[in-house]
C-alpha positions as CSV (number, residue, x, y, z in Angstrom):
1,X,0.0,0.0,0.0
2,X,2.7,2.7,1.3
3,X,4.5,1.8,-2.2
4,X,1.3,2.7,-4.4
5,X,1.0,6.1,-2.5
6,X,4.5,6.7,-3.1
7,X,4.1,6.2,-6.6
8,X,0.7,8.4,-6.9
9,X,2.3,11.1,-5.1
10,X,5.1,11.2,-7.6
11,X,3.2,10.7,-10.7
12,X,1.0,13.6,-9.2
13,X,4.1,16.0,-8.6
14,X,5.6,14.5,-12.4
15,X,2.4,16.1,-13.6
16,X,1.9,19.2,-11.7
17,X,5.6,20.1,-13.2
18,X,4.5,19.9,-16.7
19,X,7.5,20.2,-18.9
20,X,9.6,21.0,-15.7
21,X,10.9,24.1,-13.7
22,X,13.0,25.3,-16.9
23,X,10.1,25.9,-19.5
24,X,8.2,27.3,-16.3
25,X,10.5,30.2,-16.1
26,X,10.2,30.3,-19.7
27,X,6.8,31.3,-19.7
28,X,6.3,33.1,-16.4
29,X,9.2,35.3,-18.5
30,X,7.0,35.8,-21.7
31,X,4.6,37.4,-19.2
32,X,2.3,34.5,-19.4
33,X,1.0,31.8,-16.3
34,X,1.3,28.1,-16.5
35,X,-1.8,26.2,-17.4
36,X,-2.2,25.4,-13.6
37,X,-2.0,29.0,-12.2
38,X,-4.4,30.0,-14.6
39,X,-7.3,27.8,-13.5
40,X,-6.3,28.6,-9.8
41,X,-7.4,32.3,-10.8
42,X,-9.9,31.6,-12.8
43,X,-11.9,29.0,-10.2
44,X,-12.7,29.4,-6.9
45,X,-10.4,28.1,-4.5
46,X,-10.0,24.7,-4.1
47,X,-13.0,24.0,-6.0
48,X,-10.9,22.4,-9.2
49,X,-11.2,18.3,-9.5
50,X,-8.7,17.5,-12.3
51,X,-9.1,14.4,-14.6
52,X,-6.8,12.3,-16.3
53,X,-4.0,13.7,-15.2
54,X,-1.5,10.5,-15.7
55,X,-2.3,10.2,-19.3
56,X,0.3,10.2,-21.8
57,X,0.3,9.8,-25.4
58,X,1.3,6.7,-27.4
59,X,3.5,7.8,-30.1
60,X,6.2,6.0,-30.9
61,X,7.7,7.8,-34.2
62,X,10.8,10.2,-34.1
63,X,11.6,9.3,-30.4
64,X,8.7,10.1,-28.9
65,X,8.8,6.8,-26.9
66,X,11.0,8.4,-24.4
67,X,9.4,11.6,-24.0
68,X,6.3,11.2,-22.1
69,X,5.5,13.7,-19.3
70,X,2.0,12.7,-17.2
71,X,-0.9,15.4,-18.6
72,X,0.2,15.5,-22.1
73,X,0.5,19.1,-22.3
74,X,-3.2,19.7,-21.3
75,X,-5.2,20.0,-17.4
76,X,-8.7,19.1,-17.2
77,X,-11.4,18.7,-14.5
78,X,-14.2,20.9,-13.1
79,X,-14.6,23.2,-11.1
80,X,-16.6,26.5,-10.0
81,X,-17.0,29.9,-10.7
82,X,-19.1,31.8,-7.7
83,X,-20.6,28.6,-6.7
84,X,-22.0,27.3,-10.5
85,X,-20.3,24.2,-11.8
86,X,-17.9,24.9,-15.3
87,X,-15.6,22.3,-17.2
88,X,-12.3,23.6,-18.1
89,X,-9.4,22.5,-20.1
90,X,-6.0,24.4,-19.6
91,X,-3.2,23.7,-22.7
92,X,0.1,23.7,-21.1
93,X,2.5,25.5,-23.5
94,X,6.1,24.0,-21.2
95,X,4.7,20.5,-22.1
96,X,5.6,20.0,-26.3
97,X,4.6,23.5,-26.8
98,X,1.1,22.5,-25.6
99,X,0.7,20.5,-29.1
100,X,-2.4,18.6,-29.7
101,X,-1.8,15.0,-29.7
102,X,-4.5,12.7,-29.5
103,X,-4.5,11.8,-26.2
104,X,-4.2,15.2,-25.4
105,X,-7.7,15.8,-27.6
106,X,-9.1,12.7,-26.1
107,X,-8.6,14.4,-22.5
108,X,-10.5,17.7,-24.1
109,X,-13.5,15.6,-25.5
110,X,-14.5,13.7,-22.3
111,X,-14.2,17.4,-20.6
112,X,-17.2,18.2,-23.0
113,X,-19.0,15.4,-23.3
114,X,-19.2,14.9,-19.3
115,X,-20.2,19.3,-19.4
116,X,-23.1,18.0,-22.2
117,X,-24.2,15.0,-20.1
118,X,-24.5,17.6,-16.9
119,X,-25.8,20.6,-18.8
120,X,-22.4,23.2,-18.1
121,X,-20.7,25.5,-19.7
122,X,-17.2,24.8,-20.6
123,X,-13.8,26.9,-20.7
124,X,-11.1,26.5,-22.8
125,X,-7.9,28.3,-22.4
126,X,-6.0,27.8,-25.3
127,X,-2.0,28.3,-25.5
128,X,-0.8,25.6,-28.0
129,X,1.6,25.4,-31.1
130,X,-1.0,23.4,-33.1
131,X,-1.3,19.3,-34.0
132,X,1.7,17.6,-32.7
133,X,3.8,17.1,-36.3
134,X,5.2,13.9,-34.5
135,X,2.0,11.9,-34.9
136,X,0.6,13.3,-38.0
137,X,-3.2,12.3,-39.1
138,X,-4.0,11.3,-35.5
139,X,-3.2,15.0,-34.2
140,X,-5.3,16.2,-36.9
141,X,-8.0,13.6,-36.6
142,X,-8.1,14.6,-32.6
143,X,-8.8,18.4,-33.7
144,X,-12.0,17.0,-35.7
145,X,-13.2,15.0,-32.9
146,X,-13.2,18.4,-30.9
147,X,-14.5,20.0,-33.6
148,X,-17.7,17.5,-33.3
149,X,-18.4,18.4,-30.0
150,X,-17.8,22.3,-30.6
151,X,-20.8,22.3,-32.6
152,X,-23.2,19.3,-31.0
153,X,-22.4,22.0,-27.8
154,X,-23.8,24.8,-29.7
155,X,-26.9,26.4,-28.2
156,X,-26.8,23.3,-25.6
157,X,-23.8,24.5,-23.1
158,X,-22.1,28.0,-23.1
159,X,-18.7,27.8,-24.3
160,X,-16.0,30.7,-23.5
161,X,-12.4,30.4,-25.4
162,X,-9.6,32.2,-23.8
163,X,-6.5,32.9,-26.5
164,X,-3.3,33.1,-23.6
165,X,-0.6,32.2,-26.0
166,X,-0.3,30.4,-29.8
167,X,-3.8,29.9,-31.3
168,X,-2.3,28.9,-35.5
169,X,-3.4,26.8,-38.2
170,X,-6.5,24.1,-36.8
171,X,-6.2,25.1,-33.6
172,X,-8.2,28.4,-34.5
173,X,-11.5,26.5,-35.5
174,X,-12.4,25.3,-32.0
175,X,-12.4,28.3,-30.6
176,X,-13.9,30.1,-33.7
177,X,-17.2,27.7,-33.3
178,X,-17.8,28.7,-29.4
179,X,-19.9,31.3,-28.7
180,X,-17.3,33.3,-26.9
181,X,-13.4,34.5,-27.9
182,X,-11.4,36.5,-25.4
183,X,-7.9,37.4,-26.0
184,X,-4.6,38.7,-24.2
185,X,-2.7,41.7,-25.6
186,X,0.9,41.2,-27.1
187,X,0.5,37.3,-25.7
188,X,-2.2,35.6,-28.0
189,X,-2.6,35.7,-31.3
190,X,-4.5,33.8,-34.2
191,X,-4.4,32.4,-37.8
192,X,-4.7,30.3,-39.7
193,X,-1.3,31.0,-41.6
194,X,1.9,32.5,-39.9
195,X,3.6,35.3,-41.3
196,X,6.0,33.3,-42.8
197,X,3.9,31.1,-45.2
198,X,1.8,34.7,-45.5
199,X,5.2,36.1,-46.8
200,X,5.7,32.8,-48.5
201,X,2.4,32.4,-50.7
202,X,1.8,36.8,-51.0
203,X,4.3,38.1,-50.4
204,X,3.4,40.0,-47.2
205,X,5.7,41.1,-44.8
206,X,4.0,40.9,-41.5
207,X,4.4,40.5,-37.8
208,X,2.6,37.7,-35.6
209,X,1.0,40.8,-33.6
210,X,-0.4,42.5,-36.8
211,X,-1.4,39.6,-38.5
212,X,-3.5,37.8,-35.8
213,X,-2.7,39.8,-32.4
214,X,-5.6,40.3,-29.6
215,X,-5.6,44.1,-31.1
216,X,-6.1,43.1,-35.0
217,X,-9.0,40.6,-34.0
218,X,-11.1,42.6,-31.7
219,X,-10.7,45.8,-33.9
220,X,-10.8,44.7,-37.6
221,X,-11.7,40.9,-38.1
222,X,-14.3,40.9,-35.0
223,X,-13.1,37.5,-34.9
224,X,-12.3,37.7,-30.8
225,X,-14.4,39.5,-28.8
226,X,-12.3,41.1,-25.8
227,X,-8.8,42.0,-25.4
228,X,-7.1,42.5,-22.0
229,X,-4.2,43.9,-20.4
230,X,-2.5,40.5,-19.2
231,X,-3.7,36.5,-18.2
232,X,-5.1,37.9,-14.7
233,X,-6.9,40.4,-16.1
234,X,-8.4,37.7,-18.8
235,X,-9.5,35.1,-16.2
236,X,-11.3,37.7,-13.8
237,X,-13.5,39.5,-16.5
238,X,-14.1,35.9,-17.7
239,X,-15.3,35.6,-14.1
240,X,-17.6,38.3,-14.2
241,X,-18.7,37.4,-17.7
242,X,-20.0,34.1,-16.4
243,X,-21.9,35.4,-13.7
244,X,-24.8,36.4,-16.9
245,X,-24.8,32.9,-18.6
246,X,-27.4,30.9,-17.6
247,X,-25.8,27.4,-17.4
248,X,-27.5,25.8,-20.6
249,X,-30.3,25.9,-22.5
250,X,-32.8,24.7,-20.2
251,X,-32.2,26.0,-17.1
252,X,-33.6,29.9,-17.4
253,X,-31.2,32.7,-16.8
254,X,-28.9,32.9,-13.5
255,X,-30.5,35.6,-11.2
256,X,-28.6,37.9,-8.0
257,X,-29.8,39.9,-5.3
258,X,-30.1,43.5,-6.3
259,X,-30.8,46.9,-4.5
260,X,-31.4,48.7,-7.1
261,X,-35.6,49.9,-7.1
262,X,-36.9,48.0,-10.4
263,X,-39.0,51.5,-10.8
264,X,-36.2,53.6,-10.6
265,X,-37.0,57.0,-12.5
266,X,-33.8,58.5,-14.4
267,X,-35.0,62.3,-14.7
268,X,-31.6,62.9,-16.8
269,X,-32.3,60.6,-19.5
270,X,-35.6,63.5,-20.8
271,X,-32.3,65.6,-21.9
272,X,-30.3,62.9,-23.3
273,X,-31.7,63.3,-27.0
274,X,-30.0,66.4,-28.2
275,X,-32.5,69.3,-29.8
276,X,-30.4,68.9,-33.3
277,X,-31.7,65.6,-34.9
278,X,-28.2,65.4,-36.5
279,X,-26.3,66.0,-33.1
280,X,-24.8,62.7,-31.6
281,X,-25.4,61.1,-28.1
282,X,-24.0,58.5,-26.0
283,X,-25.9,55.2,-26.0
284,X,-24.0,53.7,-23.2
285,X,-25.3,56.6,-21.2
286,X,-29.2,55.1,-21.4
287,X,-28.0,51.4,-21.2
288,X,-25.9,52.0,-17.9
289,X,-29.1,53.9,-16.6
290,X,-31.3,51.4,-17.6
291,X,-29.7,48.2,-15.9
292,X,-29.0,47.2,-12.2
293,X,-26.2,49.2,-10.7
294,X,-25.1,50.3,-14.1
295,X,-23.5,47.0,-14.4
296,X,-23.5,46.5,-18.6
297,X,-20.4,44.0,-19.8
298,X,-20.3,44.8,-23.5
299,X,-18.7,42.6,-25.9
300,X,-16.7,43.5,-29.5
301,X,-16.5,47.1,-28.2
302,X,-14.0,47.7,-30.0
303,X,-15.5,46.0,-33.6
304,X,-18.4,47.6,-35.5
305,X,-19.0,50.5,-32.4
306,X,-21.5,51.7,-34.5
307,X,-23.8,49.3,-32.9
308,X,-23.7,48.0,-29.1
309,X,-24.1,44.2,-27.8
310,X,-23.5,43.1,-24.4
311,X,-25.3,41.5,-21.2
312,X,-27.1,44.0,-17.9
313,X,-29.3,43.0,-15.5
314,X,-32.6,44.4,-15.0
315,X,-34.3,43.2,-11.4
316,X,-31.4,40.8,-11.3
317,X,-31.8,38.6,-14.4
318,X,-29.9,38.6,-17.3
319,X,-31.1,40.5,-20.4
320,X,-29.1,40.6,-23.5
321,X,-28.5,44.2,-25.1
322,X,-28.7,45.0,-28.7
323,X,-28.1,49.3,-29.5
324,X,-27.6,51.3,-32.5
325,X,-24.4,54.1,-31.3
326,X,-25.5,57.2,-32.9
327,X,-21.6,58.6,-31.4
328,X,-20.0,56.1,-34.7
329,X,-21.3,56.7,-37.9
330,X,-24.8,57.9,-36.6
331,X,-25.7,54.4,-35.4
332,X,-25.9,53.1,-39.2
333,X,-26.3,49.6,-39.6
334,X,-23.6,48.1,-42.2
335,X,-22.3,44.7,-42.7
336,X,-20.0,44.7,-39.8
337,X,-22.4,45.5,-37.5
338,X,-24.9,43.6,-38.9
339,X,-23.0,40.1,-38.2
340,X,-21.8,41.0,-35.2
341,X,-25.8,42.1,-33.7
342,X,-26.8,38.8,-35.7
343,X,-24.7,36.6,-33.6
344,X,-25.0,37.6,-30.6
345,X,-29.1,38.2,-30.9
346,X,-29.2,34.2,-31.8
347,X,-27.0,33.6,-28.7
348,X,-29.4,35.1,-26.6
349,X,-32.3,33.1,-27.9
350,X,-30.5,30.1,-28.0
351,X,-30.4,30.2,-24.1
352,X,-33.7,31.9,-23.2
353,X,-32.2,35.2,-22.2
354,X,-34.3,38.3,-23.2
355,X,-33.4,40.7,-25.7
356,X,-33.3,44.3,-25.2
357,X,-33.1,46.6,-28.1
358,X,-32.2,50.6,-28.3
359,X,-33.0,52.0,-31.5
360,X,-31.9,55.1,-33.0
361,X,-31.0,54.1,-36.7
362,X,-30.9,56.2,-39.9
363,X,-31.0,53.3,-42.7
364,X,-28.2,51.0,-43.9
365,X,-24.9,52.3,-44.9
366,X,-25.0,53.3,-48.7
367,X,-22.2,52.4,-51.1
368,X,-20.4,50.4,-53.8
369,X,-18.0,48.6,-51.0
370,X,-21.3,47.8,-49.1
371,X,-22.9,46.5,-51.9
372,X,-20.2,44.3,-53.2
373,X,-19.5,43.5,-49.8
374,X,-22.8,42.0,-49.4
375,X,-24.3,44.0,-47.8
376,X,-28.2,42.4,-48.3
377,X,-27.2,39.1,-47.1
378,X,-25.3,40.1,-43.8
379,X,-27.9,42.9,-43.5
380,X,-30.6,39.9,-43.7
381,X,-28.7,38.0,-40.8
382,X,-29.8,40.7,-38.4
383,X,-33.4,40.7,-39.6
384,X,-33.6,36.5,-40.0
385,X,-31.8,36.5,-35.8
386,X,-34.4,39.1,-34.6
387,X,-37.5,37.2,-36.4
388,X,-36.5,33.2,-35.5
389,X,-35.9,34.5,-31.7
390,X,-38.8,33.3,-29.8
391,X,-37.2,34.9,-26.3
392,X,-39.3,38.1,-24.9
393,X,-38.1,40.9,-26.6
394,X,-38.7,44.5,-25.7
395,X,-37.6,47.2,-28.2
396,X,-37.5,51.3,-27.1
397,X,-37.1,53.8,-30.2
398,X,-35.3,57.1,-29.0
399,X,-34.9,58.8,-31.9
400,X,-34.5,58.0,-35.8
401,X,-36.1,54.3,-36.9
402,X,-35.7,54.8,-41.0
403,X,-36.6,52.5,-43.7
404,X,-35.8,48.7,-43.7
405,X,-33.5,49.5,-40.5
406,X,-36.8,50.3,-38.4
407,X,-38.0,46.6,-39.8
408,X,-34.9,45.0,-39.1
409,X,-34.2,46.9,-35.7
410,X,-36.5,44.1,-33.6
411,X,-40.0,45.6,-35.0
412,X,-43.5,44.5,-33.9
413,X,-43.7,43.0,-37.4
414,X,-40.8,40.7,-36.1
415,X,-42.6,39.6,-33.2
416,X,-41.6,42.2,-30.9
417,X,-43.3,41.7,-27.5
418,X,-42.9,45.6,-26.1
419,X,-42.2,48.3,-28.7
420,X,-42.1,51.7,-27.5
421,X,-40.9,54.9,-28.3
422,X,-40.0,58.1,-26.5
423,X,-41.9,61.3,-28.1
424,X,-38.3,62.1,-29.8
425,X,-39.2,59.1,-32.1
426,X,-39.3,59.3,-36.0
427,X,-40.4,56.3,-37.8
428,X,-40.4,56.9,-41.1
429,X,-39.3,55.5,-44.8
430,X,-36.2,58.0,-44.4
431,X,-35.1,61.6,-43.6
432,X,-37.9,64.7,-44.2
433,X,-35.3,66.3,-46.5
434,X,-35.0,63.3,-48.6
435,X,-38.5,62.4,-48.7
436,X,-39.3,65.7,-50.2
437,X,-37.0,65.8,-52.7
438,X,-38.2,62.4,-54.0
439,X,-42.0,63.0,-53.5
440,X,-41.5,66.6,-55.3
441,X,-39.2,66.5,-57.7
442,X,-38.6,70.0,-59.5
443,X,-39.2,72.8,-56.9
444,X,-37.5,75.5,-55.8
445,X,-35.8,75.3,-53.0
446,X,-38.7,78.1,-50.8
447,X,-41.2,75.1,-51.7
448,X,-38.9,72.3,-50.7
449,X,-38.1,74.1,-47.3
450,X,-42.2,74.4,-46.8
451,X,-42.5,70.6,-47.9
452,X,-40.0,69.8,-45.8
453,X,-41.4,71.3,-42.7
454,X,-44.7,69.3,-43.8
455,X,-43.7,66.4,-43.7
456,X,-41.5,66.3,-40.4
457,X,-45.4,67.7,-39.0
458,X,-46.4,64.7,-40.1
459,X,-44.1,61.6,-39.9
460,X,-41.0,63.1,-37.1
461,X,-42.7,61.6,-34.4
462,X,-44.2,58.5,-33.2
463,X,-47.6,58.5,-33.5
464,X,-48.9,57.4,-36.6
465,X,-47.2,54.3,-35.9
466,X,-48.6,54.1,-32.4
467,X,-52.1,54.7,-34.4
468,X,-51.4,51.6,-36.5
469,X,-50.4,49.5,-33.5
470,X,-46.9,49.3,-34.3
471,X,-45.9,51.0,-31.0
472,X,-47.5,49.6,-28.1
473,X,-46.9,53.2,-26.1
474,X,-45.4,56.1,-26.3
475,X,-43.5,56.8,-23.0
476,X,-41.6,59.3,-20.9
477,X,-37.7,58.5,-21.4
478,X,-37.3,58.6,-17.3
479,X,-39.7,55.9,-16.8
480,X,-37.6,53.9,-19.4
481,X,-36.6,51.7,-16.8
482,X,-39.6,50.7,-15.3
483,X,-41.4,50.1,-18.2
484,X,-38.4,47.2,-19.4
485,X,-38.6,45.7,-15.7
486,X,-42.6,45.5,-15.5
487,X,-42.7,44.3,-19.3
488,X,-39.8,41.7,-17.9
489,X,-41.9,40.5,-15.6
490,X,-44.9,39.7,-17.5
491,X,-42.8,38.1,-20.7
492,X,-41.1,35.5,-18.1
493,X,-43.3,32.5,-19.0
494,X,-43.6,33.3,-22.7
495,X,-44.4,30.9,-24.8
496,X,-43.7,30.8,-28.5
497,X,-42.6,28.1,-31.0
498,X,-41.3,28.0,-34.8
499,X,-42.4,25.5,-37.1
500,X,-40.6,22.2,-36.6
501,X,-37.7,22.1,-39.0
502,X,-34.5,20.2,-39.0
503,X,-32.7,23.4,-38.8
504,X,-33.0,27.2,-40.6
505,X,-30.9,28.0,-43.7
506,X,-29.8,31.4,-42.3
507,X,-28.3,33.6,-45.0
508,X,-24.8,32.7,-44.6
């Protein structure tokens, strides 16, 4: 008996070493934890239960025989995160670089089949130098079977990717199919390509940073959706992040304690719209006075900031948050902004969490680069994610709703629950001036102004679409908060179904 503990007790310090002391220092030195200290930060204490932690591959090509550390280069195991369970897998980069073999994917796979059978999320963090070349089609063939489960997860189980190091070649599809992409600055990058082949194949002189840094991905691909500062900064806004995802698809949103009055009157937000309908304002200003404590966590802030996505809380239940910025490009929709709403909106649905939208949208964004971009199709993503969702939605107009934007912007004709507007509203085909010009064609400009003036009597405001029904009420923008929480309330056991279908054919 005293032999056997002997021997676990050494397996169990072989493994907590990883690839040993040396390639320790190596990475504390790039700036970057080890897989291990990472999941201490990110977990509550002592809650992690690793798995599998004496596994080793079985290659036996190019020497590999003799190289076997216990682990494999990843940790696995559960843990929690404020109390809620989460499965995690940690790559450790001092153990072959953190290469996939397939033992190493084999370890990764029964962390997410044991988080489907259990109904929890699951959190990768990902800092690996891709399929381990040693064993060739069974590295590669260990990425697919991860790849399976990526998507069977989908809309089943939350699933959060953390880049902390190397994310190249396969490695990247994994994490592009969860629902979730956070990245460190000057640590983690992605690609599929390094700047060598890139130079290679086009002749491109680039640097890993440019070419698939945390900056370049939250800012121009929108491929990740966060960057931070550094690995602790990373794992505690994850932690926070959590705290909004209900823990799958069945079990309702997660809800807190809160102090904050649910009818909670914000006087300031009568002055927010400014008196010149071409004069930007702040959106984050009315979503920070709408929620709990001010608490919004917005995602891709940094991507498409012409609109806003992100999670608040309103009476201590997560609502998902969808608003048009009029502070970047007047709150235009475009094809950036359209994929990134589009995603997140069918998040949301996909686990029941209610969807908030702001509007104050002047149309799509014109031009040939939209157009040939595709403009109709990604434009249609947004419209296709508001119409499927079946979750309670509650839309509030603030100031411009024009043309197909106002349909696409979660309209009652896409089953909004709750549409209001604030008497600053103008739903209309487009712009007075416009109109005008189209309606009359040839006159002066005295008999333009006059027309003009006409029609903003007539369609610059809210109520003719409150007379067809397609506002449910016109309301003060101070009670703006109370109105969401009471409509909240009512929509909580909504019931709504789409047609049976295998799946949809969103326009991709």
């Amino acid at each position: 008996m005293s032999a056997n503990i002997a021997e676990l007790e050494k397996r169990r310090a072989a493994s907590k070493m990883g690839g040993g002391q040396k390639r320790i220092d190596a990475q504390h030195a790039k700036g970057r934890l080890t897989a291990r200290e990472r999941i201490d930060i990110l977990l509550d204490e002592g809650s992690f239960e690793e798995l599998d932690a004496y596994v080793e591959h079985n290659c036996t090509d190019f020497g590999m025989a003799e190289q076997k550390i216990p682990g494999d280069g990843v940790v696995t195991g559960s843990g929690t995160i404020n109390g809620r369970l989460v499965y995690v897998y940690s790559q450790d980069f001092t153990v072959f670089g953190g290469s996939l073999s397939e033992a190493h994917a084999m370890k990764i796979c029964k962390v997410m089949d044991n988080a489907m059978k259990v109904g929890a999320p699951v959190i990768g963090l990902n800092d690996s130098g891709g399929a381990r070349i040693q064993e060739g089609v069974a590295s590669l063939g260990g990425y697919a079977e991860v790849f399976q489960r990526n998507v069977l997860a989908s809309g089943v189980v939350p699933q959060i990717s953390l880049i902390m190091g190397p994310c190249a070649g396969g490695a990247v599809y994994s994490p592009a199919m969860t629902d979730f992409i956070f990245m460190v600055k000057d640590s983690s990058y992605m690609f599929v390509t390094g700047p060598d082949v890139v130079k290679t194949v086009t002749n491109e002189v680039v640097t890993q940073e440019e070419l698939g840094g945390a900056v370049s991905h939250t800012t121009k691909s929108g491929v990740a959706d966060n960057a931070f500062e550094n690995d602790i900064e990373a794992l505690l806004s994850v932690r926070d992040f959590f705290d909004y995802l209900p823990e799958n698809n069945r079990t309702g949103v997660p809800e807190r304690p809160t102090e904050d009055p649910w009818d909670r009157m914000e006087p300031s937000l009568d002055t927010l719209i400014p008196p010149s309908a071409n004069q930007p304002y702040d959106m984050h200003e009315l979503i920070r006075k709408t929620v709990d404590e001010g608490d919004f966590f917005e995602v891709q802030p940094t991507h498409a900031a012409n609109i806003i996505i992100g999670f608040g809380r309103i009476e201590g239940r997560t609502v998902g948050i969808v608003a048009n910025q009029p502070m970047v490009l007047a709150g235009v929709l475009d094809i950036n902004s359209s994929r990134k709403a589009a995603r997140f909106v069918r998040f949301c649905d996909a686990f029941e969490i209610p969807i908030l939208t702001f509007v104050d949208v002047p149309g799509f964004l014109p031009g040939t680069a939209q157009e040939y971009g595709g403009i109709i199709k990604h434009g249609a993503k947004l419209l296709f994610a508001y119409a499927e969702a079946t979750v309670p939605k509650i839309t509030v107009i603030t100031r411009k709703a024009y043309g197909g934007a106002y349909d696409v912007m979660a309209s009652k004709h896409l089953r909004g629950d709750l549409n209001y507007a604030w008497p600053t509203a103008e739903i209309a085909v487009m712009g007075a001036k416009g109109a005008v010009e189209i309606i009359f064609r040839g006159l002066g400009p005295e008999e333009i102004a006059e027309k003009t003036k006409e029609y903003e009597d007539r369609f610059a405001n809210p109520f003719v679409a409150a007379s067809k029904g397609f506002i449910d009420e016109v309301i003060y923008p101070h009670s703006t908060r109370k109105r969401i929480a009471l409509g909240l309330r009512k929509l909580r056991n909504k019931g709504l179904e789409n047609p049976w279908k295998k799946h949809d054919n969103i326009p991709l």
